[in-house]
C-alpha positions as CSV (number, residue, x, y, z in Angstrom):
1,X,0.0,0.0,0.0
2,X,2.6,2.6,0.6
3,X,4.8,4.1,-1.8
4,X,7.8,6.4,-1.7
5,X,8.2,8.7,1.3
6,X,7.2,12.1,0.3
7,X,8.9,14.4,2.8
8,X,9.5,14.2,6.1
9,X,7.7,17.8,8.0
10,X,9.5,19.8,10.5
11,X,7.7,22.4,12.8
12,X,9.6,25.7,13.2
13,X,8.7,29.1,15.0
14,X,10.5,31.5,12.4
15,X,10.0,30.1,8.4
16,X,12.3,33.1,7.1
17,X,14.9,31.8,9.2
18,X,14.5,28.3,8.8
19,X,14.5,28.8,5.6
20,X,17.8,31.2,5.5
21,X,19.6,27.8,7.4
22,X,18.8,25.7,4.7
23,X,19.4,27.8,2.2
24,X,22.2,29.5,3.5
25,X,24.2,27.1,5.9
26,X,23.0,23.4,4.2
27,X,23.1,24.9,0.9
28,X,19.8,23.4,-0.1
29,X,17.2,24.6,-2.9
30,X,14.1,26.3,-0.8
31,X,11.1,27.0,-2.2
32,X,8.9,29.9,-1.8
33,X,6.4,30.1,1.5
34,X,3.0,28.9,0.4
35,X,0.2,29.4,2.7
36,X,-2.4,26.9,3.2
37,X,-5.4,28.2,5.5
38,X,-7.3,25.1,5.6
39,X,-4.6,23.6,7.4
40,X,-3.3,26.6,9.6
41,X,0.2,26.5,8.3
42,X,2.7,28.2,6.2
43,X,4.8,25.9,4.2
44,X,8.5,25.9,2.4
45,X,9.9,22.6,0.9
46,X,13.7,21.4,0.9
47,X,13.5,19.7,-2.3
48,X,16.6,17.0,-2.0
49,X,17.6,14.3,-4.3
50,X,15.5,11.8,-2.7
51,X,13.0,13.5,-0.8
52,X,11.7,16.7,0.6
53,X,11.3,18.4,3.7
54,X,8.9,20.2,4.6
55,X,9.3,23.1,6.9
56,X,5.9,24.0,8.7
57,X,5.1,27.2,10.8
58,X,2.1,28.5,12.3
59,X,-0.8,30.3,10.4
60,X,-2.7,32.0,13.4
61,X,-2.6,30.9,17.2
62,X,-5.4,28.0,16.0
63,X,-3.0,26.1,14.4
64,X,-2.0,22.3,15.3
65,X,1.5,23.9,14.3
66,X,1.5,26.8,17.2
67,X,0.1,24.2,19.4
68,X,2.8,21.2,18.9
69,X,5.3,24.3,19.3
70,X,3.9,24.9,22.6
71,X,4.8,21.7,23.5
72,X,8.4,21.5,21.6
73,X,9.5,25.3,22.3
74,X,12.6,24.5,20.0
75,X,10.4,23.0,17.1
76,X,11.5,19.2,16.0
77,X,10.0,16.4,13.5
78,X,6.1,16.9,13.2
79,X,4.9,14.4,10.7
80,X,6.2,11.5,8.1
81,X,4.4,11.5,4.7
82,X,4.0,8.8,2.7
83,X,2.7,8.3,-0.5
84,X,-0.3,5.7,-1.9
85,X,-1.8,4.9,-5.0
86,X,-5.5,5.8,-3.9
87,X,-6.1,7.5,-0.6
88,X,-9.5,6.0,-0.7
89,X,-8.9,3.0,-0.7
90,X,-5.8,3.0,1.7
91,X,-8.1,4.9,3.9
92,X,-10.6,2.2,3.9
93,X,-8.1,-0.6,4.3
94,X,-6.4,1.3,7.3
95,X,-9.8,1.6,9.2
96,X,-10.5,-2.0,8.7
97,X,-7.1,-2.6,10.2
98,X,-8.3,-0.3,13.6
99,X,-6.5,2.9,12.3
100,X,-8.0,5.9,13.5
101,X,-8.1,8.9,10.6
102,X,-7.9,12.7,11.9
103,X,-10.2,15.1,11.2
104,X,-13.5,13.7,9.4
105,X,-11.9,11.0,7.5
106,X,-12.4,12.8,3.9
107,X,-9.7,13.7,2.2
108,X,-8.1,17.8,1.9
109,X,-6.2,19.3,-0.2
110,X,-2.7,19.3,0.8
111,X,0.7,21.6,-0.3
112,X,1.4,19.8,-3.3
113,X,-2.5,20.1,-4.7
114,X,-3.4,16.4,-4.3
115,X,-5.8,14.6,-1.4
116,X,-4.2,13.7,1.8
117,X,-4.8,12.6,5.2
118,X,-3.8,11.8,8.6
119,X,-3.4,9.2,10.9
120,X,-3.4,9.5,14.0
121,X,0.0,9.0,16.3
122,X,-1.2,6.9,18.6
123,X,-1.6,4.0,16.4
124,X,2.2,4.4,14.3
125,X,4.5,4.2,17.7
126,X,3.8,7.7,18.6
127,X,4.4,9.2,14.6
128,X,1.9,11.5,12.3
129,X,1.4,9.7,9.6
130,X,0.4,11.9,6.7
131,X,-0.8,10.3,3.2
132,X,-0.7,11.9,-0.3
133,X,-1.8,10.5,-3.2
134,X,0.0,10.3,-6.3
């Protein structure tokens, strides 16, 4: 069911300067900040040979973002993503199996304009799982 990891998200408080380190110190290619509302984050991605990163900070004081910084003052590994075929069905199969899904269970739009979701940590050894389909 899975395919390729996608990117692997990291919660900061300051994107600009996140940004500037890898950029700047790491030398790697940054993209532009995207905002995406629905999910109360701004996003820039690391692209790197074999993956991305994904650098997350807070869109408004609502956001699961400002709230897991609250808990990691110094920021730190929010999420894994992973990719799948159909979301759908991976969905459905992961419910079968006693996954629990986030939110309603349907599908949003994620950074890179295609259907994702999210599974909760509790059931993947204390890791957000996010899925993207391809």
């Amino acid at each position: 069911m899975l395919g390729r990891l996608n990117h692997v998200a990291i919660a900061v408080r300051d994107l600009g300067a996140a940004s500037d380190l890898y950029r700047g110190t790491l030398g790697a290619q940054v993209s532009e900040p995207a905002a995406l509302e629905e999910h109360g984050v701004t996003v820039v991605f690391v692209t790197l040979p074999n993956t991305k990163i994904e650098l997350l900070e807070p869109l408004g004081g609502d956001s699961p973002i400002a709230r897991f910084l609250e808990r990691n003052p110094d920021g730190g590994i929010h999420h894994v993503c992973y990719e799948v075929d159909d979301i759908l069905v991976a969905r459905d199969h992961l419910v079968k199996s006693g996954a629990r899904v986030l939110g309603s269970g349907e599908p949003k739009i994620g950074a890179h304009g295609k259907p994702v979701l999210f599974l909760h940590p509790k059931d993947f050894n204390g890791t957000l799982i996010e899925l993207e389909q391809v």
